[in-house]
VEXFI-370824 format. One record per residue (C-alpha): z, y, x. Coordinates in steps of 0.001 Angstrom, whole numbers, plus 524288, in hexadecimal, padded with zeros to 5 digits. Example, Ala and Ser with C-alpha at 12.3 -4.5 7.8 and 13.67 -1.06 7.14 Angstrom:
81E787EE6C8300C 81BE47FBDC83566 
This chain:
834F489DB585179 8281A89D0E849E0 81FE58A9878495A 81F858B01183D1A 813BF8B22583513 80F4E8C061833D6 80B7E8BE618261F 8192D8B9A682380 8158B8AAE68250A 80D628A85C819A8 7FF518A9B181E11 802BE8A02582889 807148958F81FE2 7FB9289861816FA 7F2458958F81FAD 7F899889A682592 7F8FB882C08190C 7EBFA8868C8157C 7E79887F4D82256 7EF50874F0820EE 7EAA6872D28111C 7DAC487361815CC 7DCF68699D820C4 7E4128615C81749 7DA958609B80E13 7CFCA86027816FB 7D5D58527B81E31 7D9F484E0F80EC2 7CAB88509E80AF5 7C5EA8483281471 7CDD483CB081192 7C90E83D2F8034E 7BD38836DA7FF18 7B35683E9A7FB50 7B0788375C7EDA9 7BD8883BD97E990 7BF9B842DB7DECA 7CCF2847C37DE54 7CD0384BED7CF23 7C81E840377CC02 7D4FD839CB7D2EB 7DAC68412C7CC17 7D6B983E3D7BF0A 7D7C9831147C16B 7E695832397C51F 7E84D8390F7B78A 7E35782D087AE9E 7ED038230F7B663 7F939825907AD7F 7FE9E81A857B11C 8002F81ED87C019 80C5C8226E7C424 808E582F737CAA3 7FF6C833E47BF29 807098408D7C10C 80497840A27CFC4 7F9E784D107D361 7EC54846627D6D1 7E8C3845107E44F 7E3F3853C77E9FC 7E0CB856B77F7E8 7E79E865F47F59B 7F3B085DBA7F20F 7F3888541A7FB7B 7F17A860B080558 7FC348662280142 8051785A487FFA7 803008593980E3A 802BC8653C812C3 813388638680CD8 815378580881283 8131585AB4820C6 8151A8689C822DE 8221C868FD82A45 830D886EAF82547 838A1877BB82E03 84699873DB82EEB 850438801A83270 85CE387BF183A27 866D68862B841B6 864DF8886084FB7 86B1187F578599F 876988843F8617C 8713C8850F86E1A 862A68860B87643 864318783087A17 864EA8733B86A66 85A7B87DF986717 85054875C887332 856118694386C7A 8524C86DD385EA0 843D28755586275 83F1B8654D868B5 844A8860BC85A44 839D4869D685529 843238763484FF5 83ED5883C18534C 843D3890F4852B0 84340897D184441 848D28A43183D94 856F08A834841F2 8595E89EA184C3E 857918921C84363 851798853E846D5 8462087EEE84008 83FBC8738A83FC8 8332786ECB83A82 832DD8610B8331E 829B985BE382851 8292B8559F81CC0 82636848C48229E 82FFE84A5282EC9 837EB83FDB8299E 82F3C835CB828E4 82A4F83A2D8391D 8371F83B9683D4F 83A1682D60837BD 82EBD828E483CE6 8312782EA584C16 83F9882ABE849FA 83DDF81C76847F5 833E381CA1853F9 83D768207E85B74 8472381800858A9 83CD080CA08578D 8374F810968651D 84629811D286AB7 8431F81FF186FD5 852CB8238D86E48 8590D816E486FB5 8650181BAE8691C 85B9881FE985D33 8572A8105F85C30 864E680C3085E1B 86B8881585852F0 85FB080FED849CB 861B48024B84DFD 8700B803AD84B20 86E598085E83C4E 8644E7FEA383ACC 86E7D7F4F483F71 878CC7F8AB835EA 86F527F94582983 86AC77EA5882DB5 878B07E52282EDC 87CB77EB808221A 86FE37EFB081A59 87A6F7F77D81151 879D18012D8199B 86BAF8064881777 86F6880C5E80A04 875E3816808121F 86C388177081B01 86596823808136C 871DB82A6581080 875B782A8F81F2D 8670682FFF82338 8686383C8881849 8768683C8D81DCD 8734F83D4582CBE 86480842DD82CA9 8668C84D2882149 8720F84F3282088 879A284FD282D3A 86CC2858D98330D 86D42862C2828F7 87B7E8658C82946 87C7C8653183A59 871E98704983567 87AD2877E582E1E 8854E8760883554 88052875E6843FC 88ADC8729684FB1 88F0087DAB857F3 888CF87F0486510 88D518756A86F34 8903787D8987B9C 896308716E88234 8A1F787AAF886F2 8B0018731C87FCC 8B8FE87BF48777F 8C68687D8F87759 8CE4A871B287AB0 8C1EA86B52880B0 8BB8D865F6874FB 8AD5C8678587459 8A6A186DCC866EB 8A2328648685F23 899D5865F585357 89FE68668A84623 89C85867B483726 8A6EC87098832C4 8A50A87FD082DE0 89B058856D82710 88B8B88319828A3 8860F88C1683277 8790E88A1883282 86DA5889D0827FF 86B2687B5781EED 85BD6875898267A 8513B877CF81D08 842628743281CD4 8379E87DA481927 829D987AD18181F 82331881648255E 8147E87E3B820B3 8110588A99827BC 811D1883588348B 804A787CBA832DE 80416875F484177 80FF986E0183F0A 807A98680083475 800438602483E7E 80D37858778444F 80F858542F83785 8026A8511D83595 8034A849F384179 80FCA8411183CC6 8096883ED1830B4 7FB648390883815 80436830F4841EB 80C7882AA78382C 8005A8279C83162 7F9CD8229B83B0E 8044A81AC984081 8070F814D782FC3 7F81F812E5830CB 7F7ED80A0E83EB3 8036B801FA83BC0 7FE977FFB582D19 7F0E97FC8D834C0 7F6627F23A83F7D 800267ECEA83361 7F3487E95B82A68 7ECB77E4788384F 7F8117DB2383B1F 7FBC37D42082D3F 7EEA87D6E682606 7E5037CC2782DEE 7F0487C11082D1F 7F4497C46F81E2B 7E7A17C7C78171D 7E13A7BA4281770 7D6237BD2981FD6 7DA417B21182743 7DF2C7A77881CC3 7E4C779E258264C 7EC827A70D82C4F 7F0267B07482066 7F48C7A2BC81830 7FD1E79EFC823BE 804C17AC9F82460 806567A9E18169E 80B6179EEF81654 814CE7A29E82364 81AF37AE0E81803 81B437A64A80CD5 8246079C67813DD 82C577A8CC81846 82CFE7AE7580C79 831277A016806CE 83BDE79FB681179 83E667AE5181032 843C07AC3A80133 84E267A19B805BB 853007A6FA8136F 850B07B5C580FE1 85ED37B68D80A63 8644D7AF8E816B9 85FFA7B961821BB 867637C2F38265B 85E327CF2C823B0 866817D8358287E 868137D0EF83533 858AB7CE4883646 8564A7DD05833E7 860A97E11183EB4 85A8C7D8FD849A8 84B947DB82844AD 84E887EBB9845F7 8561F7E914853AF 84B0B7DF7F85857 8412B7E8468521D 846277F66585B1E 8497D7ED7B8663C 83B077EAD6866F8 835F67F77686702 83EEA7FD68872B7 8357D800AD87BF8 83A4B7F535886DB 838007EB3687DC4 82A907F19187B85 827A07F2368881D 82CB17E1C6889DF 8245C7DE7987D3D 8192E7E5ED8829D 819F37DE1588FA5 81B147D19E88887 80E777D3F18814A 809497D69A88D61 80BED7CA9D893D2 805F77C18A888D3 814347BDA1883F9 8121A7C2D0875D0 8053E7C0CF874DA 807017B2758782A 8118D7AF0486FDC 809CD7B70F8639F 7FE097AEE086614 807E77A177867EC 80C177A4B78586C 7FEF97AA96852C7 7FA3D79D43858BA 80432793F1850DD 8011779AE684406 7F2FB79905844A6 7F54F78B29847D1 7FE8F78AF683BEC 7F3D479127833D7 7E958789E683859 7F00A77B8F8361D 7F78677D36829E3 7F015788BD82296 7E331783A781C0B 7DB6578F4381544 7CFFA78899810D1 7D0A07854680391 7C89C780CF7F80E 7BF9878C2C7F410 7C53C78FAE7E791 7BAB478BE77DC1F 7BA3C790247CDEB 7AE8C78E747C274 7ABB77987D7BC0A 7A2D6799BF7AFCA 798D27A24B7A80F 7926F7A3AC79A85 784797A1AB795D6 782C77AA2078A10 7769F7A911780FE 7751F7AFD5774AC 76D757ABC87678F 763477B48176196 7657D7B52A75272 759707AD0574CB8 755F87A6C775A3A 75A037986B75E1D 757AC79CB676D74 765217A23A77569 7626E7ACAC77EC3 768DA7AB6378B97 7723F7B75278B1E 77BF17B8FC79865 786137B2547A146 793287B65479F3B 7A26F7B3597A43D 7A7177B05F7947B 7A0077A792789A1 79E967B38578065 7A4217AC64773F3 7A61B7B0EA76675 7B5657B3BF768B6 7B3B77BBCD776A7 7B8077C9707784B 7A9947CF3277CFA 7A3957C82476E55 7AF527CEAF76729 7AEF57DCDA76DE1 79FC57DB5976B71 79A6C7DACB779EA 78FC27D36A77FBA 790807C989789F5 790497CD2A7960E 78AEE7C6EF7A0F3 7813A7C1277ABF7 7712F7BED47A713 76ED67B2F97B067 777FD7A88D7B32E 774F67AAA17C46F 779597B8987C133 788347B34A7BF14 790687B5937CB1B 79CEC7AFBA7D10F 7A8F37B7FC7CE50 7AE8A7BE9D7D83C 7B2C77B9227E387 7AD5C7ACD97E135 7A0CA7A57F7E335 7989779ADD7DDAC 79AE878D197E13E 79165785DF7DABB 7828A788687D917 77F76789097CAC4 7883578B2E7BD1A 78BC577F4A7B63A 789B377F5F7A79E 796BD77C637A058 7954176FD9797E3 7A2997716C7925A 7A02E77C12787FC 7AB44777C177DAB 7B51577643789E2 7B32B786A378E05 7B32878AE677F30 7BEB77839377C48 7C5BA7875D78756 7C2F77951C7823E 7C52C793E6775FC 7B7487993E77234 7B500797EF761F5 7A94179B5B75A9E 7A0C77947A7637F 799C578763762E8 7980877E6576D6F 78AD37769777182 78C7D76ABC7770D 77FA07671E77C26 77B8A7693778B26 77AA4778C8788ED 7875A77ACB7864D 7872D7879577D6A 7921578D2B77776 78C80794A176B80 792B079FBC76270 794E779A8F75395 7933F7A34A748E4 798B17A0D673ADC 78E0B7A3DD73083 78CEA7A2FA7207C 781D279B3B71C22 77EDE797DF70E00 78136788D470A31 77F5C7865E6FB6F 789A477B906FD36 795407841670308 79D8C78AE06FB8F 79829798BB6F720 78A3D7948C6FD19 78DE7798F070B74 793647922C71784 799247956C724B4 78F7C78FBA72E61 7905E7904173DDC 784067955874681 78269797C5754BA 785B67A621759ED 77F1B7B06D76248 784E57AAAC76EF4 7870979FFD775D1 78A0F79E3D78458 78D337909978E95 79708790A479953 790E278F0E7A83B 79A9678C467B545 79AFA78DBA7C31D 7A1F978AD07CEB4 7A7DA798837D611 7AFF2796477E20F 7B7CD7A1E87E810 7B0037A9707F32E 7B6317A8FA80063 7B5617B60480796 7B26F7B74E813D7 7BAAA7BDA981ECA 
C-alpha cells in the first residue's frame, strides 16, 4: 500500500510535476542555441503553405515539456489478487504491489512496449530461456516456409497478448490447493460462469515522480545504444563507399553492379523463403553463447584474422590490376565579353566592363532597361567554381560572325578586320533630295559594341 497524502493527494502531485516541468525545460534550454528565436520559427512555419504540417503548433520548449512529461510518466495497471502467498511473491518480482481493497497493480508506461520488445528479443537473441529462442525460431520457421502466414501474424498477437490477458483477468482460475476432488480428478482451470473479478485498466500515476527516472533511464540507453550502432555502421561502410579512396570505392562498385546485373536474371530463381529460413537459423545459432565462446577462441588464435586479411588481400590486388582511376583531367573553354560604349559626338569608345553575355540589342537586361554588369579589368575575371585555369592568358576570338550566328544575334554589324568588334546598328531618317518624300532610312553604329575573349578551365582536383 502507498501512503496517502494528508492533503488528499493533490499537493503532492503538484509539486512533482512542477519539478519535473523546470528540469525539463532547464535540460531543453541548454540544447537550444542561443541565437534562436523561437517566434521567429514560428513565423517562418506560418508563410510555408505549402508544408504539410502548416497546421502543426510551432516548436515551444513548454510544449515539448509537457509532451514529455506524457510520454514517460508511467500507467498503473489494476488486476485481482492471486489465489495464494506463493502467486502474490510471484506477482510483487513482476513489479505488482498491494493497492485499495486487496487489488493488484502494476506500473507500466507509455513506452513499455517498445522496452519490453526490446528486452524480449535480447533474450531470445542471447538464448537466456532456450525454450523462449526455440518457440521464436519455430514461428519464424513456419512464416519462411509459407510467407502467407504473416498476415495473421498481427491478429494472433492482439489475440494472445490482449486479449487472452485481459479476460484470465476477469475471469481468474480458482486456487490450486494441489489436494484432487471427488473421483480423483485434479481442478483444473476453466472459463465458464460469470466474471469475478474487475476488467485491468491504466491510469496516469504522474504523482509518482521517482519512477520518472527508470524511464528516463530506458529512454537514454536505447538512445545510446541507436546512437553506437548508427556510429560503428557509418565507421564500417562510409570509408569504402564515399570515394575517399577511388580505387577501392570504383572496385566495390563495380563488385554490385555485376550483382545487381545477375540479381535481375537469377532473383526469380532462388528460393527466398528457403534462404531466409537457414539465414535466421544460422543467424541465432551464432549468437548461443558456446558458439561465442568457439568464435571468440578462433579470433584468438589468428584463424579469422588470417583468412580476413587472405580476402582483403585478393581484392586489393583485384583493384590495383584491373581498376585504373587516373583519368584525363576534364577540360572546358570558357569565354567572356569586352564591352565598350560610344559617346554621342565622339569617334573614341570607352572601355566599359567584362561580362559572361555580349549585351546585344535583343537581350533581356537591354529590354528590362538594366546595365551591364560586370568585372573592370580583364585579370579581375575568375574561374568558375570548381575549376581552374589551364592556360596563361585569354585568347581573343577571331571568329566573330561564327558566335553571333550561332546565337542568332540581329541588329548588330560585324567588323572583320584584326579587332574583331561586333557593333550595335541603329536605323536613322536622313534627308536625300533623291528619295522619295526627301528622307531615307540610313544605318549608323550604336552605343555599344563588345568582342568575345576565351580560356582554357580544367576541373580542380581536391585534395584528400
Amino acid at each position: 500500500m502507498l501512503p496517502a497524502d494528508a492533503d488528499g493527494g493533490s499537493s503532492g502531485g503538484s509539486f512533482s510535476s512542477s519539478i519535473q516541468e523546470k528540469v525539463f525545460s532547464k535540460v531543453l534550454q541548454s540544447v537550444v542555441p542561443d541565437d534562436y528565436d523561437i517566434q521567429k520559427d514560428a513565423g517562418m512555419g506560418e508563410k510555408r503553405h505549402q508544408r504539410k504540417d502548416k497546421d502543426r503548433p510551432p516548436f515551444s520548449l513548454t510544449l515539448m515539456s509537457g509532451n514529455f512529461r506524457k510520454f514517460v510518466p508511467r500507467y498503473v495497471h489494476t488486476t485481482p489478487p492471486p489465489p495464494n502467498s506463493a502467486q502474490v511473491r510471484d506477482f510483487e518480482m513482476e513489479g505488482y504491489w498491494g493497492g485499495e481493497s486487496g487489488v493488484l497493480m502494476c506500473v507500466d508506461n507509455r513506452v513499455g512496449v517498445v522496452f519490453a520488445f526490446q528486452h524480449q528479443l535480447y533474450r531470445i537473441l542471447t538464448w537466456t530461456h532456450p525454450m523462449h529462442t526455440y518457440s521464436a525460431m519455430a514461428v519464424f520457421s513456419f512464416i519462411c516456409l509459407d510467407p502467407k502466414l504473416l498476415a495473421m501474424l498481427p491478429l494472433t498477437t492482439i489475440l494472445l497478448f490482449v486479449m487472452v490477458p485481459a479476460f484470465i483477468t476477469r475471469h481468474p482460475p480458482p486456487p490450486n490447493t494441489g489436494v484432487p476432488q471427488k473421483g480423483g480428478k485434479v481442478e483444473v482451470y476453466t472459463a465458464y460462469g460469470i466474471p469475478v473479478a474487475p476488467p485491468p485498466e491504466g491510469k496516469a500515476m504522474t504523482e509518482i515522480s521517482k519512477d520518472i527516472f527508470q524511464n528516463l533511464r530506458d529512454l537514454q540507453n536505447i538512445m545510446g545504444d541507436f546512437s553506437e550502432a548508427h556510429d560503428q555502421i557509418i565507421a564500417a561502410i562510409g570509408p569504402p563507399t564515399n570515394f575517399s579512396n577511388e580505387r577501392i570505392s570504383s572496385g566495390i562498385f563495380q563488385a554490385l553492379f555485376l550483382m545487381c546485373c545477375g540479381m535481375f536474371v537469377a532473383a526469380r530463381l532462388v528460393p527466398w523463403n528457403l534462404v531466409f529460413l537457414v539465414w535466421g537459423w544460422c543467424t541465432i545459432a551464432l549468437l548461443h553463447p558456446a558458439v561465442q565462446e568457439w568464435l571468440l577462441s578462433a579470433s584468438d588464435n589468428g584463424f579469422a584474422k588470417g583468412e580476413k586479411k587472405k580476402a582483403v588481400d585478393r581484392f586489393r590486388a583485384w583493384v590495383d590490376r584491373d581498376i585504373v582511376t587516373d583519368e584525363i583531367p576534364e577540360v572546358r573553354e570558357v569565354e567572356i565579353f569586352e564591352l565598350q560604349r560610344h559617346q554621342r559626338g565622339s569617334r573614341e569608345w570607352e572601355p566599359w566592363m567584362y561580362m559572361p553575355n555580349p549585351y546585344e540589342p535583343l537581350s533581356p537586361a537591354r529590354i528590362a532597361g538594366h546595365r551591364p554588369k560586370g568585372q573592370r579589368f580583364l585579370e579581375d575575371v575568375r574561374p568558375p567554381v570548381g575549376w581552374e585555369w589551364w592556360d596563361q592568358r585569354w585568347i581573343l576570338d577571331l571568329a566573330s560572325r561564327e558566335w553571333t550566328v550561332e546565337r542568332c544575334v540581329t541588329g548588330v554589324e560585324v567588323d572583320e578586320d584584326k579587332e574583331r568588334w561586333v557593333y550595335d546598328v541603329e536605323e536613322v531618317e536622313e534627308s536625300d533630295k533623291d528619295a522619295p518624300g526627301g528622307r531615307r532610312r540610313a544605318k549608323r553604329l550604336g552605343e555599344w559594341r563588345r568582342r568575345r575573349w576565351v580560356r582554357t578551365v580544367v576541373r580542380k582536383k581536391l585534395a584528400h
